[in-house]
matplotlib code that plots the C-alpha trace (Angstrom):
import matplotlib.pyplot as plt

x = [16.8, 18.7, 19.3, 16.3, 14.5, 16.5, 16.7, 13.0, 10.3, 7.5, 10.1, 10.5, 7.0, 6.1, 5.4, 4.9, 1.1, 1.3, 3.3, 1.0, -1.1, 1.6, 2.8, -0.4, -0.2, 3.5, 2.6, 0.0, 1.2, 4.7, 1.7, 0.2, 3.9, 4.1, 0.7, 0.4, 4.1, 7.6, 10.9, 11.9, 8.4, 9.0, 12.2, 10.7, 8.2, 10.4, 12.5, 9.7, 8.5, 12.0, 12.2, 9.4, 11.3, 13.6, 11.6, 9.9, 13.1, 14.7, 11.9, 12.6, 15.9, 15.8, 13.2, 16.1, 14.4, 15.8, 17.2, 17.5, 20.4, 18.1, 15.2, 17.7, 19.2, 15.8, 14.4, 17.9, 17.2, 13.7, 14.3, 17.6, 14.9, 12.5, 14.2, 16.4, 16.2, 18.5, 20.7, 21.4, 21.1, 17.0, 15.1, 12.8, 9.5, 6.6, 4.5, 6.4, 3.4, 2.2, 5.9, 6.4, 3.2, 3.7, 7.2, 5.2, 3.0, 5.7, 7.7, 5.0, 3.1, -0.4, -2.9, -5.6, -5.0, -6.4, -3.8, -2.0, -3.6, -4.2, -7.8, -6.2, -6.9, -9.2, -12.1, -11.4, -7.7, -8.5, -10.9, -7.8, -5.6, -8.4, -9.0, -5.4, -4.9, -7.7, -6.1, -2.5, -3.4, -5.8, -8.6, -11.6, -13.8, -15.8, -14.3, -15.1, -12.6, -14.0, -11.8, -11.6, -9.4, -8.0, -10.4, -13.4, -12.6, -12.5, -15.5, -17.6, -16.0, -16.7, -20.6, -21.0, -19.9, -22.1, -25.2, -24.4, -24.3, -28.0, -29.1, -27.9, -25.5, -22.4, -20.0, -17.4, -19.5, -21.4, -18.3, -16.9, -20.3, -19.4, -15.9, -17.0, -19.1, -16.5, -14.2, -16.2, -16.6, -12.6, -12.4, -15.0, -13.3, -10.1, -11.5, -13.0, -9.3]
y = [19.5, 20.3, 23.9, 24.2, 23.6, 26.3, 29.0, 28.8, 30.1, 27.4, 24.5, 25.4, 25.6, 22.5, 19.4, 15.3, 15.9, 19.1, 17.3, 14.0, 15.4, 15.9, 12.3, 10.9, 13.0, 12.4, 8.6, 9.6, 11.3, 7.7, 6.0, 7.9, 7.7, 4.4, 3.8, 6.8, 8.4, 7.8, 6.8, 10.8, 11.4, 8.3, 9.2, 12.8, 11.7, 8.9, 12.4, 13.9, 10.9, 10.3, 13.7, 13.4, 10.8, 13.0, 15.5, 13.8, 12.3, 15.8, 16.5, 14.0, 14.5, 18.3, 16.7, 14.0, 11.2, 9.2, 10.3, 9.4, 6.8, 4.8, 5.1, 3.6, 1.0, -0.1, -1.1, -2.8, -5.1, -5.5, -7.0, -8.7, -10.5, -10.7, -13.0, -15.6, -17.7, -14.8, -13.7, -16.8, -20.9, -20.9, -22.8, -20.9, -21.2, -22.8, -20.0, -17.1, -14.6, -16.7, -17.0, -13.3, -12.2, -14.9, -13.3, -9.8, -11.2, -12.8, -9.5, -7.3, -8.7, -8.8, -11.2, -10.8, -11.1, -7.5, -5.6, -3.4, -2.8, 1.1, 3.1, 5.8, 4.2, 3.7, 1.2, -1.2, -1.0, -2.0, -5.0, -6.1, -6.1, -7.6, -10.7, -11.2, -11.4, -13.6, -16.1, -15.9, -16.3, -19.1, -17.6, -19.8, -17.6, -17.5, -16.0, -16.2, -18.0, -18.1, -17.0, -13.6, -11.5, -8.2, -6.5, -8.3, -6.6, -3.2, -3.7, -5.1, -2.2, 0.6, -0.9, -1.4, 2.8, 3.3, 1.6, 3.2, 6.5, 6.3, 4.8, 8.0, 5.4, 6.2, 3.0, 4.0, 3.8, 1.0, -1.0, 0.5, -1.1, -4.6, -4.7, -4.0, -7.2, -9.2, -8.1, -8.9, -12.3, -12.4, -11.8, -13.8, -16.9, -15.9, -15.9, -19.7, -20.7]
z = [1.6, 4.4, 3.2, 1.8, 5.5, 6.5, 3.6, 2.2, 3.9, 3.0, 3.1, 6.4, 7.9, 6.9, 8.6, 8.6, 8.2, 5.4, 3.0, 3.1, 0.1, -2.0, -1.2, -2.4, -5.6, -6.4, -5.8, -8.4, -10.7, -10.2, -11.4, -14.7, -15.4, -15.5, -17.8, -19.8, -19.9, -21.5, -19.6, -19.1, -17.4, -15.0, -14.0, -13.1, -11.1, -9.4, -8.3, -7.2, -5.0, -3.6, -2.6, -0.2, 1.2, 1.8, 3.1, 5.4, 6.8, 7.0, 9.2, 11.5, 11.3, 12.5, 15.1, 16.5, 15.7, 12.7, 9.5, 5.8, 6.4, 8.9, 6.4, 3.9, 6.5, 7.7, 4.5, 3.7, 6.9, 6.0, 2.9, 3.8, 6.3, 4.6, 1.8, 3.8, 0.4, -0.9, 1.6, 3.2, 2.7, 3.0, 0.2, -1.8, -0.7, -2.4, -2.1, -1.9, -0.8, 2.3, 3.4, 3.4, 4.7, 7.8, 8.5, 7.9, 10.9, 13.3, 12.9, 13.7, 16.1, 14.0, 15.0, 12.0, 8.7, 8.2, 10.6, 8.4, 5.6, 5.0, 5.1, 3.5, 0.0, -1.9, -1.5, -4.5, -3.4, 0.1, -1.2, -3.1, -0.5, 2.2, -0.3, -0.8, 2.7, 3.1, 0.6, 1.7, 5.4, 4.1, 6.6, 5.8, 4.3, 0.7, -1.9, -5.4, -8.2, -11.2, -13.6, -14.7, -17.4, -17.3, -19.7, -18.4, -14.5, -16.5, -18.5, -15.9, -12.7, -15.5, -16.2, -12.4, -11.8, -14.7, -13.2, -9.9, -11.1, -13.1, -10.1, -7.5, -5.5, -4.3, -6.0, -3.5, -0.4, -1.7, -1.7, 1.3, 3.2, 1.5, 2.5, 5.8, 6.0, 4.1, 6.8, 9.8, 8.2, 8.2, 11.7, 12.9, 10.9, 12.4, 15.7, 14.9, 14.1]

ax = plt.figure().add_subplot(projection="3d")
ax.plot(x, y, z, "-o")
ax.set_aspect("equal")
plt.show()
């Protein structure tokens, strides 16, 4: 990577902020790998996605600001931290998501359930993550429980697209503007609290 940055003409010219869309399709493509591909085709695209890694921390590296070993030593602390049941005498929790998104929030300083979690994705991705928050931080809001399987959240998602579609509505904006109100709720619970 290093050579490359120096001998290759597009290598060279590009940046933190150029690169992100490949990033977002390597993490793709890690993805259809996983469902759809064999072992050879994962362990491709696992190349490809570490190699942004890379590239990214070559960037920053030529920039003098951190390089691949304090990528690589970060998230070693992270998760040496992050599991004290592990790593040192700890217990193991009784609920092992709550316990690591409460030393998630102690380490970085959030104060809502909601800090962190990315726009950059997509909508029914972001509801996931917004709800699990919700839960784990035990934010008293409604959520529904009623059980659900796999094939039923496919089937009814799909019929839901469908319905949208015939009906000239946008399913990802339309769930976008839901999320929104389930996330004021959030807040406005948290700020109950």
């Amino acid at each position: 990577m290093t050579r490359l940055r120096v001998e290759c003409p597009w290598d060279a010219k590009q940046t933190h902020r150029s690169l992100v869309r490949y990033l977002v399709e390597e993490t793709g493509e890690v993805v259809d790998a996983i469902e759809a591909g064999t072992d050879a085709d994962l362990r491709e695209e696992l190349g490809d996605l570490l190699l942004q890694v890379y590239f990214h921390a070559e960037i920053a590296r030529t920039e003098g600001r951190f390089d691949i070993d304090d990528v690589a030593r970060g998230i070693t602390d992270k998760l040496v931290e992050r599991h004290p049941y592990v790593f040192s005498d700890d217990e193991v929790p009784d609920d092992l998501n709550a316990t690591w998104e409460e030393r998630k929030r102690r380490e970085k300083g959030r104060t809502s359930s909601l800090d962190g979690i990315p726009h950059q994705v997509s909508a029914m991705t972001r509801a996931a993550k917004v709800v699990s928050r919700a839960r784990s931080h035990r934010v008293p809001v409604e959520l529904a429980d009623e059980p659900i399987t796999a094939e039923e959240i496919g089937a009814e998602a799909l019929t839901l697209v469908e319905r949208a579609h015939a009906s000239g509505v946008d399913p990802e904006q339309a769930l976008r503007d839901a999320l929104r109100e389930l996330e004021a709720s959030v807040q406005a619970a948290e700020g109950q609290l």
